[in-house]
VEXLUMKE-202882 format. One record per residue: residue number from 1; residue in one letter; chain; x, y, z of N, C-alpha, C in turn. Coordinates in nm, 2 decimals. Layout:
BEGIN
+-----+-----+-------+--------+--------+--------+--------+--------+--------+--------+--------+--------+
|   n | res | chain |    n_x |    n_y |    n_z |   ca_x |   ca_y |   ca_z |    c_x |    c_y |    c_z |
+-----+-----+-------+--------+--------+--------+--------+--------+--------+--------+--------+--------+
| NUM |   a |     A |      X |      Y |      Z |      X |      Y |      Z |      X |      Y |      Z |
...
+-----+-----+-------+--------+--------+--------+--------+--------+--------+--------+--------+--------+
# end
This chain:
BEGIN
+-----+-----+-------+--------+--------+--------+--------+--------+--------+--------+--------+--------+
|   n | res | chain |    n_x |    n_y |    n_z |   ca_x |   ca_y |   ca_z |    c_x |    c_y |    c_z |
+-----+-----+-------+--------+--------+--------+--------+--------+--------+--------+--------+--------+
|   1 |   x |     A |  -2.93 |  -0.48 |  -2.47 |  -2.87 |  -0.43 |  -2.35 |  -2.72 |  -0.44 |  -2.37 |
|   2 |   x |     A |  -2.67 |  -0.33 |  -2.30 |  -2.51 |  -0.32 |  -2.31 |  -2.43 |  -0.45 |  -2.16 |
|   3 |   x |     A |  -2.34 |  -0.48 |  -2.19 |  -2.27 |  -0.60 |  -2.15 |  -2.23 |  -0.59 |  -2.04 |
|   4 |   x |     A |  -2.22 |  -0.43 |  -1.96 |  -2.21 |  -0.40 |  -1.81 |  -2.37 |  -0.44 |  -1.77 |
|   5 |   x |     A |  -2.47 |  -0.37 |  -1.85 |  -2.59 |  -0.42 |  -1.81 |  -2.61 |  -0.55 |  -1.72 |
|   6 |   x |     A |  -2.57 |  -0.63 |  -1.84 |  -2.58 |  -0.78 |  -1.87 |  -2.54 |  -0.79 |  -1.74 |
|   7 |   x |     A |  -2.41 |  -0.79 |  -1.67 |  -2.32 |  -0.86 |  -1.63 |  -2.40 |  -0.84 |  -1.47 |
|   8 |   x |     A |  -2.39 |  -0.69 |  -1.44 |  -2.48 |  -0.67 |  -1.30 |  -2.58 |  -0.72 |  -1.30 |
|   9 |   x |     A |  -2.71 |  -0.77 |  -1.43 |  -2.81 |  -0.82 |  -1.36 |  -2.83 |  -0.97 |  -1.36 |
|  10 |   x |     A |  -2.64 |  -1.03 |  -1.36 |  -2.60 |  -1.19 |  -1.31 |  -2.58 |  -1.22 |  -1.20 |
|  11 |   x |     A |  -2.50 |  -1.08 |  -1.15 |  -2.46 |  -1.11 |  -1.01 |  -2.56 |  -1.15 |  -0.87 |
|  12 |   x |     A |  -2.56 |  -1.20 |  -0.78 |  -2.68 |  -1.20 |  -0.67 |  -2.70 |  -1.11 |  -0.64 |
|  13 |   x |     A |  -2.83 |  -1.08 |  -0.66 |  -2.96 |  -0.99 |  -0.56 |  -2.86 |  -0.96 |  -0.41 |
|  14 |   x |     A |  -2.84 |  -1.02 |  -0.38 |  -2.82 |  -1.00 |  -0.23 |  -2.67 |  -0.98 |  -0.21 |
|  15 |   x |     A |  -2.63 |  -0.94 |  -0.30 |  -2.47 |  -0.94 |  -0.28 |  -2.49 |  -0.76 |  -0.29 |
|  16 |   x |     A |  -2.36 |  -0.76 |  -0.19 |  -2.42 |  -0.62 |  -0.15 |  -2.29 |  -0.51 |  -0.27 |
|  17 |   x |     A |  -2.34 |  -0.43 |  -0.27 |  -2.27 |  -0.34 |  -0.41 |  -2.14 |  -0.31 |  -0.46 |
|  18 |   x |     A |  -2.07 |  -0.31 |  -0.31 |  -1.96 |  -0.30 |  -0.27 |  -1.87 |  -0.42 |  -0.35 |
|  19 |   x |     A |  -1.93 |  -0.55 |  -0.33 |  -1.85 |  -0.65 |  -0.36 |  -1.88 |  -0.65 |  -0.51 |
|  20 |   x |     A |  -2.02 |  -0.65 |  -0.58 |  -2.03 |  -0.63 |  -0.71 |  -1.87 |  -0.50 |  -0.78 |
|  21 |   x |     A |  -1.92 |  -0.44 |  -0.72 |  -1.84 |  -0.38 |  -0.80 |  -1.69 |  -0.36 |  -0.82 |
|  22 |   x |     A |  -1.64 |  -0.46 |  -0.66 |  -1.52 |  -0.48 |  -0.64 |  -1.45 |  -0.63 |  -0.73 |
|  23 |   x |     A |  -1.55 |  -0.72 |  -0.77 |  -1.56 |  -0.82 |  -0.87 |  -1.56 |  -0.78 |  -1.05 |
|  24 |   x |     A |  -1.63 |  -0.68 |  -1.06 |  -1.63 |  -0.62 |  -1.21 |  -1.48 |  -0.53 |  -1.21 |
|  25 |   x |     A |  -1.49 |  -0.49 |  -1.09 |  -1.38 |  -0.38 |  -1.13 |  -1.26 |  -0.44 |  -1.16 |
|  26 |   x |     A |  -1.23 |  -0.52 |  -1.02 |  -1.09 |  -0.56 |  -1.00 |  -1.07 |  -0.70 |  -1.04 |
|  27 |   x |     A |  -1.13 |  -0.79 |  -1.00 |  -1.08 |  -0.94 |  -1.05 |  -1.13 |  -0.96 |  -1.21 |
|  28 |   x |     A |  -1.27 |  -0.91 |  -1.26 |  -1.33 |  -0.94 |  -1.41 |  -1.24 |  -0.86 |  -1.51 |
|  29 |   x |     A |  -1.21 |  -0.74 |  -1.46 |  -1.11 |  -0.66 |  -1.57 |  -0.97 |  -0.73 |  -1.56 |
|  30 |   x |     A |  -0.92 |  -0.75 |  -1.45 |  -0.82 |  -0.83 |  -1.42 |  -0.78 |  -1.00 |  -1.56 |
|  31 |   x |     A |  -0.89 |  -1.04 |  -1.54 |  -0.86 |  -1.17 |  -1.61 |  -0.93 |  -1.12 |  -1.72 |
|  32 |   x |     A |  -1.00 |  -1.01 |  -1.79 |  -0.99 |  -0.99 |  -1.92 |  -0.85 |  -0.94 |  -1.95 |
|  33 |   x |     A |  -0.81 |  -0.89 |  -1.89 |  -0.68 |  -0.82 |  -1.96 |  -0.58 |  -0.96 |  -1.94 |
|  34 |   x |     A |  -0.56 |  -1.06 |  -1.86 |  -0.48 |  -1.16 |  -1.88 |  -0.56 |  -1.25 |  -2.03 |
|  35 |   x |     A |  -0.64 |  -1.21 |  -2.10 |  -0.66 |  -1.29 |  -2.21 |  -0.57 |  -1.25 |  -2.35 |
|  36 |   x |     A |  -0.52 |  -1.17 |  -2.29 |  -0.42 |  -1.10 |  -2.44 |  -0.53 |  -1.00 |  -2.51 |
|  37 |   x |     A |  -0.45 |  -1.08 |  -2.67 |  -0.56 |  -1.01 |  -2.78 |  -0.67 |  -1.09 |  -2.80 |
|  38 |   x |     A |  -0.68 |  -1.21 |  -2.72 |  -0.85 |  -1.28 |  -2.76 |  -0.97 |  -1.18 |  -2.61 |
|  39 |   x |     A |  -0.92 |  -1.10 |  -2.53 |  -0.98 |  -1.05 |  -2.42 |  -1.06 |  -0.96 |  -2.44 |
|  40 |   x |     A |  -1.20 |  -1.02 |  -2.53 |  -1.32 |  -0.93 |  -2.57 |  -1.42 |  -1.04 |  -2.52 |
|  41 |   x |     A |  -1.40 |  -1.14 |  -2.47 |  -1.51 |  -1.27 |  -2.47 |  -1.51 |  -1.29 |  -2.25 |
|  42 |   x |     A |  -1.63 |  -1.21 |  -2.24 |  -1.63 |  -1.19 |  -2.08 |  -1.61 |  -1.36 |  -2.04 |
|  43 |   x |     A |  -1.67 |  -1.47 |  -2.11 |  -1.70 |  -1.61 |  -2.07 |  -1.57 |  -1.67 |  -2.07 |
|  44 |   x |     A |  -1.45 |  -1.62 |  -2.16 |  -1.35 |  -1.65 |  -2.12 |  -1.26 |  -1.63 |  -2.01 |
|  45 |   x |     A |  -1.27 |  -1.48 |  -2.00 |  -1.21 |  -1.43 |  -1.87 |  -1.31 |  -1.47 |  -1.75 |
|  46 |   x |     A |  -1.36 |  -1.54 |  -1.75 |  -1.50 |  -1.60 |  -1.63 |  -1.45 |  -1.75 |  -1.62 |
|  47 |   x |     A |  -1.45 |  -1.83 |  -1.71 |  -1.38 |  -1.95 |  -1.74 |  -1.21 |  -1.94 |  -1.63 |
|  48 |   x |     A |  -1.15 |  -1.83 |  -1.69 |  -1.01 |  -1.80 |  -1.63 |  -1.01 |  -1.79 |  -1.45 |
|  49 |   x |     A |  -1.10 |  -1.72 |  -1.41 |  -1.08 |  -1.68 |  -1.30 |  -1.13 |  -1.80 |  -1.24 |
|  50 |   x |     A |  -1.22 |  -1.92 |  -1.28 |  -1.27 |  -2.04 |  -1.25 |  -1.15 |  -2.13 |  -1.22 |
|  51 |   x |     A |  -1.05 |  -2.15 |  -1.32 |  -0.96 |  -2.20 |  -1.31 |  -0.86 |  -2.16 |  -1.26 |
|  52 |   x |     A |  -0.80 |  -2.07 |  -1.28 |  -0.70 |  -2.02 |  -1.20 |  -0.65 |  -2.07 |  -1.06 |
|  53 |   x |     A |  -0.57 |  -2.12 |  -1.06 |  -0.52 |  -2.19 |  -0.89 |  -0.40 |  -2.08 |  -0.85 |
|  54 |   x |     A |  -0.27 |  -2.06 |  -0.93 |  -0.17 |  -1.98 |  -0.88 |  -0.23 |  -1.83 |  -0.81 |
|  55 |   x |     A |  -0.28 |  -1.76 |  -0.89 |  -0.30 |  -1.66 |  -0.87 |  -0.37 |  -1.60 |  -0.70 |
|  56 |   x |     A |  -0.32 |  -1.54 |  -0.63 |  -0.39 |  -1.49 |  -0.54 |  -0.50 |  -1.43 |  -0.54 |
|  57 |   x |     A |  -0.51 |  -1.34 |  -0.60 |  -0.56 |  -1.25 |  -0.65 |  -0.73 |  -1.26 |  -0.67 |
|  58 |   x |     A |  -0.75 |  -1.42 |  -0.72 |  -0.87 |  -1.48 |  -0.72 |  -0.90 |  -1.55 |  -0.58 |
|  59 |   x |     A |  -1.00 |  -1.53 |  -0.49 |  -1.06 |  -1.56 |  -0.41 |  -1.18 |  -1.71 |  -0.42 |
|  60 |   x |     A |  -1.19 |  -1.82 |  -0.33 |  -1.26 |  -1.89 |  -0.33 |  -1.42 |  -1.85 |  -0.42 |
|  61 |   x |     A |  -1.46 |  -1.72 |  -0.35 |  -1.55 |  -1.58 |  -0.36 |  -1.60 |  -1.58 |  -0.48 |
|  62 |   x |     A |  -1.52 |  -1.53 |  -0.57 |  -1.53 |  -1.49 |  -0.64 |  -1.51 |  -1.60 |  -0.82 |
|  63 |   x |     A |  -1.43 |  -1.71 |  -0.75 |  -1.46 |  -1.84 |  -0.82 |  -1.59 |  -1.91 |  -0.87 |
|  64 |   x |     A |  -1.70 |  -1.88 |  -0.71 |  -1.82 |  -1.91 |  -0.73 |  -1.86 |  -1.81 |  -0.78 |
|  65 |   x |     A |  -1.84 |  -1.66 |  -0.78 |  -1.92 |  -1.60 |  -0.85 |  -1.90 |  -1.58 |  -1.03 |
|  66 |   x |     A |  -1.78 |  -1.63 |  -1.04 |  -1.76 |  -1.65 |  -1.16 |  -1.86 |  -1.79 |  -1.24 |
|  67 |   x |     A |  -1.85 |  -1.86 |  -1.18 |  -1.95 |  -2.00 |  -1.18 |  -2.07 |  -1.96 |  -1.19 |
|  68 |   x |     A |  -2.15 |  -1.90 |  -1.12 |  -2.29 |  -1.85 |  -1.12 |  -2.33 |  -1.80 |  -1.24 |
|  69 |   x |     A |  -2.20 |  -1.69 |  -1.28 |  -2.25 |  -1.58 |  -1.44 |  -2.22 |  -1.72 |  -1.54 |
|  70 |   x |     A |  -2.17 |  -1.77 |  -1.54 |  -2.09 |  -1.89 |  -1.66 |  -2.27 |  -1.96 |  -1.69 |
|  71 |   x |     A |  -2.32 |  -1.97 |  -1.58 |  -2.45 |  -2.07 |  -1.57 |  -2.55 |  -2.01 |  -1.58 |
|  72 |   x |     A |  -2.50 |  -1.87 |  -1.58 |  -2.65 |  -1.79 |  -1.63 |  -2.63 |  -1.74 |  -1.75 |
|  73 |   x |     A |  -2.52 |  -1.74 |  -1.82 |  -2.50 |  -1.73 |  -1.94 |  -2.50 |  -1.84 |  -2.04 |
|  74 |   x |     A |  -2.53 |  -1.94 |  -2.01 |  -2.57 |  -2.02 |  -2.08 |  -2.75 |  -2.01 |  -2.10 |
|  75 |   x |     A |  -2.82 |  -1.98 |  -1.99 |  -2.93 |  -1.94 |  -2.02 |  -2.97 |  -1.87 |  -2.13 |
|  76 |   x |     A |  -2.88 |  -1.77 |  -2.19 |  -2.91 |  -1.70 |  -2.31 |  -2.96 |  -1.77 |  -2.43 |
|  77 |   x |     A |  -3.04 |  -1.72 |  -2.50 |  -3.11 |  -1.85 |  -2.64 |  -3.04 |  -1.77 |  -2.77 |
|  78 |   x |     A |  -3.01 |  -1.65 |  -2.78 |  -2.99 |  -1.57 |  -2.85 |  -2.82 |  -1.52 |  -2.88 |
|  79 |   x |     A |  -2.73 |  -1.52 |  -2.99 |  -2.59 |  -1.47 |  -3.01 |  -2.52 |  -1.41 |  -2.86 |
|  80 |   x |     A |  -2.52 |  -1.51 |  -2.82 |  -2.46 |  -1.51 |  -2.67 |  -2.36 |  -1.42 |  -2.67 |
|  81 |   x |     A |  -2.24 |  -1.41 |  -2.74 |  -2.14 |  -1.32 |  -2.80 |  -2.17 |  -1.17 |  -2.78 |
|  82 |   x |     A |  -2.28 |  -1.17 |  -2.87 |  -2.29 |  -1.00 |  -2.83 |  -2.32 |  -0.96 |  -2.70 |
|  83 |   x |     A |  -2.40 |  -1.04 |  -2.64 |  -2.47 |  -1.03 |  -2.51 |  -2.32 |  -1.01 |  -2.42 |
|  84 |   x |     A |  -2.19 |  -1.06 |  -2.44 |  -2.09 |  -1.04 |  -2.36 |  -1.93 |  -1.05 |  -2.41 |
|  85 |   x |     A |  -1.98 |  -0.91 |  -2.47 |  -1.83 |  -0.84 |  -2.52 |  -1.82 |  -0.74 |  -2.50 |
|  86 |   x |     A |  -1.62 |  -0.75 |  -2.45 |  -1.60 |  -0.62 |  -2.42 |  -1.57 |  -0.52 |  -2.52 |
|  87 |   x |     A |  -1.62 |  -0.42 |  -2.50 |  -1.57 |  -0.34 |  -2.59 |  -1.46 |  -0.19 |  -2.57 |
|  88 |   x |     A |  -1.36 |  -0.22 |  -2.61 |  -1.21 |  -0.16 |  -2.60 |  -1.24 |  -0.04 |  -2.61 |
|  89 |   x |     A |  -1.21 |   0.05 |  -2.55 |  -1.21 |   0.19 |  -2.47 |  -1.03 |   0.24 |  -2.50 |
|  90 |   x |     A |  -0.98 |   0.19 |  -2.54 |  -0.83 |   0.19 |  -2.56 |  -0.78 |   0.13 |  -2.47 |
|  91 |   x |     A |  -0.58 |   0.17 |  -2.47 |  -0.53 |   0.12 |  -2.38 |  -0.54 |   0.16 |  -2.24 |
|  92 |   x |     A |  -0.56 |   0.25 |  -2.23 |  -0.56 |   0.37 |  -2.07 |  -0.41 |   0.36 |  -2.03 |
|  93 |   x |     A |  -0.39 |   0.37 |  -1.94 |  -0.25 |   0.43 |  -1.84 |  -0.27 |   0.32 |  -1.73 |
|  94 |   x |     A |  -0.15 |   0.29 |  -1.68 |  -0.13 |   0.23 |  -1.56 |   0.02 |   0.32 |  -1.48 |
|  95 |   x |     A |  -0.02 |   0.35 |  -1.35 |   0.07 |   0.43 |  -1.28 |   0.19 |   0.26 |  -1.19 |
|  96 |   x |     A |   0.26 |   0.30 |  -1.25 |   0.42 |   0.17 |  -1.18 |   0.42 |   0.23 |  -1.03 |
|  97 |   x |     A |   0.41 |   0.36 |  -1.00 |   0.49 |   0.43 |  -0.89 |   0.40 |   0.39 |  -0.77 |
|  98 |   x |     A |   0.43 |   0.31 |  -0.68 |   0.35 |   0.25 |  -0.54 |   0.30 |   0.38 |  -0.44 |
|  99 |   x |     A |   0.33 |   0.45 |  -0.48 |   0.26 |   0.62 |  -0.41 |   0.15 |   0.69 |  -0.50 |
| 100 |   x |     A |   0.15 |   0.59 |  -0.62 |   0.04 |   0.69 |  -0.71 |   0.06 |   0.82 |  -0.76 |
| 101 |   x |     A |  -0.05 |   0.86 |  -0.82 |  -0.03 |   0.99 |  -0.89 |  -0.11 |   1.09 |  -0.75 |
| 102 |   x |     A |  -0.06 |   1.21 |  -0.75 |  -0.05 |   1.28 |  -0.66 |  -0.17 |   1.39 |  -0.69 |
| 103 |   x |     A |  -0.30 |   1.39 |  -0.62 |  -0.40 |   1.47 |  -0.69 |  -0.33 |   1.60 |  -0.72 |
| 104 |   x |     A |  -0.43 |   1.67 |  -0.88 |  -0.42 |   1.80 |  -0.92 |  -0.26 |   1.77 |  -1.02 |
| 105 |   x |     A |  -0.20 |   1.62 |  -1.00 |  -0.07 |   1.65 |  -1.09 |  -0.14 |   1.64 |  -1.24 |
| 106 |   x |     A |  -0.03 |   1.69 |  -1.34 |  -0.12 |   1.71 |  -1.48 |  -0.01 |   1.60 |  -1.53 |
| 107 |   x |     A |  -0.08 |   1.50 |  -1.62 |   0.03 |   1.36 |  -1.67 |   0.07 |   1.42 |  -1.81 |
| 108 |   x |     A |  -0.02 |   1.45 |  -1.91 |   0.02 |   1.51 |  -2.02 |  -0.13 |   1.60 |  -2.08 |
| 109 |   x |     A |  -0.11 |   1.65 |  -2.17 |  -0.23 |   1.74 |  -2.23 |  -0.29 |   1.67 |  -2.30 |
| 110 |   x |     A |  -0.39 |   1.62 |  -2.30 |  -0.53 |   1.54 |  -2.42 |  -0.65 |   1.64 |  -2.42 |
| 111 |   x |     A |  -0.60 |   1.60 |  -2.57 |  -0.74 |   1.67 |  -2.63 |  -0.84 |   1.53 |  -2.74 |
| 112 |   x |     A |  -0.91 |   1.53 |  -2.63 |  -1.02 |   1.40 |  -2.72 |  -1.14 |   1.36 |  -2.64 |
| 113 |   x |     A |  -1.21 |   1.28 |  -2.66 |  -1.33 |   1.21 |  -2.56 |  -1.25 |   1.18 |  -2.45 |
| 114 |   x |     A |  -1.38 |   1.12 |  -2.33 |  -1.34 |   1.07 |  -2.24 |  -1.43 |   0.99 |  -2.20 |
| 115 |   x |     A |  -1.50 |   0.88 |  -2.21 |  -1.55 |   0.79 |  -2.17 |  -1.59 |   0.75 |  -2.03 |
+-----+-----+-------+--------+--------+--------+--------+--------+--------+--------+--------+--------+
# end
């Protein structure tokens, strides 16, 4: 199983999709990308968001839910590692401008995959 697999079938049953996916998207990518160049090891960036005190950004919420996957990831009997790495899609783009990009604007021409 691939590592997004993995990761949604840690989160609770009963947590409704919205918040799953507002957890993977925004706070889990979030503290992988605060790991630097070690930010391929999801238990790290899970670890991170656990500890974390400054940060706003992390919720009481989502501390426990970081706690929950940490504890079901030790369940694993098997190269735990593969079971939860990220795997680098490149750098991507980040827009600075607080208005965003303006639908239908064209940023530059690519010619390649898209993921």
């Amino acid at each position: 199983m691939g590592t997004a697999v993995n990761l949604m079938a840690m989160l609770p049953r009963d947590m409704p999709h919205r918040m799953q996916s507002d957890f993977i998207e925004k706070r889990l990518v979030f503290a992988v990308q605060q790991q630097g160049d070690k930010g391929y090891d999801v238990r790290d960036a899970l670890k991170f968001i656990v500890k974390e005190r400054e940060n706003p950004r992390f919720r009481a919420f989502d501390k426990e839910i970081a706690q929950i996957m940490l504890s079901g990831i030790k369940m694993f009997r098997d190269n735990i590692e593969r079971h939860f790495r990220v795997h680098s899609k490149g750098i991507g783009i980040f827009c600075k401008n607080p208005e965003g990009i303006k639908a239908s604007n064209l940023i530059v021409e690519y010619f390649g995959e898209i993921y």
